[in-house]
C-alpha positions in Angstrom: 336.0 187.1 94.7 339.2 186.2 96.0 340.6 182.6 95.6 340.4 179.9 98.6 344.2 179.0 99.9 344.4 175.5 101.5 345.7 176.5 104.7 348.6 173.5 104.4 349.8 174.9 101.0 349.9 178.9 102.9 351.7 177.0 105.6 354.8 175.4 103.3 354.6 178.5 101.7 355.6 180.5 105.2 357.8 178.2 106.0 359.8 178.5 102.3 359.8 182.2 103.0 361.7 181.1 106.3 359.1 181.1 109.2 357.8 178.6 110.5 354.4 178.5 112.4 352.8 176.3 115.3 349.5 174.9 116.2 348.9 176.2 119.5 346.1 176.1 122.3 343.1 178.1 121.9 342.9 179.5 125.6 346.7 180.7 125.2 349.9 181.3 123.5 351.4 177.4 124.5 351.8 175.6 121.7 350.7 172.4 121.4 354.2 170.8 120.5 355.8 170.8 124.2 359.4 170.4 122.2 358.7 173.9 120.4 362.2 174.7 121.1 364.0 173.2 118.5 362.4 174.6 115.3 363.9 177.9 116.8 367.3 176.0 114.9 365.8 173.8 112.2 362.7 173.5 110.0 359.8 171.3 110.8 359.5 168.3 108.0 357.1 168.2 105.5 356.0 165.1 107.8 355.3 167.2 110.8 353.6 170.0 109.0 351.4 168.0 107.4 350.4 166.1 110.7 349.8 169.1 112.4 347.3 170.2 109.6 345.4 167.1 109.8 345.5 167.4 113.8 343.9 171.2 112.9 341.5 170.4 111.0 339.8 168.4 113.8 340.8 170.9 117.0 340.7 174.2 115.1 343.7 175.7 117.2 345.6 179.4 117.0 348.3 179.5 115.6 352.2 181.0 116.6 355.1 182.3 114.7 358.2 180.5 116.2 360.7 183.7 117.1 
């Protein structure tokens, strides 16, 4: 059986490893943050992950690699 990963704590681990992932709308690609932009220079905060996790857990969303 293989263990359960919290999906916050694979997450911060992505993001350690330097990428960093978005919530984005389940009919498309658009992510949900309209200021995606800017994490293509600097890492979310553990603030904003975190918010974005609790936001999932409710609206189930895709999710994007920030390139």
């Amino acid at each position: 059986m293989r263990p359960v990963i919290d999906p916050l704590d694979f997450a911060k681990s992505l993001y350690e490893e330097g990428l960093t992932i978005l919530p984005a709308h389940r009919d498309s690609k658009r992510p949900w943050i309209s200021s995606w932009q800017q994490f293509q220079e600097r890492e979310p905060s553990d603030r904003e992950i975190t918010s974005w996790f609790a936001l999932a857990h409710k609206e189930r969303p895709n999710w994007g690699i920030v390139t």
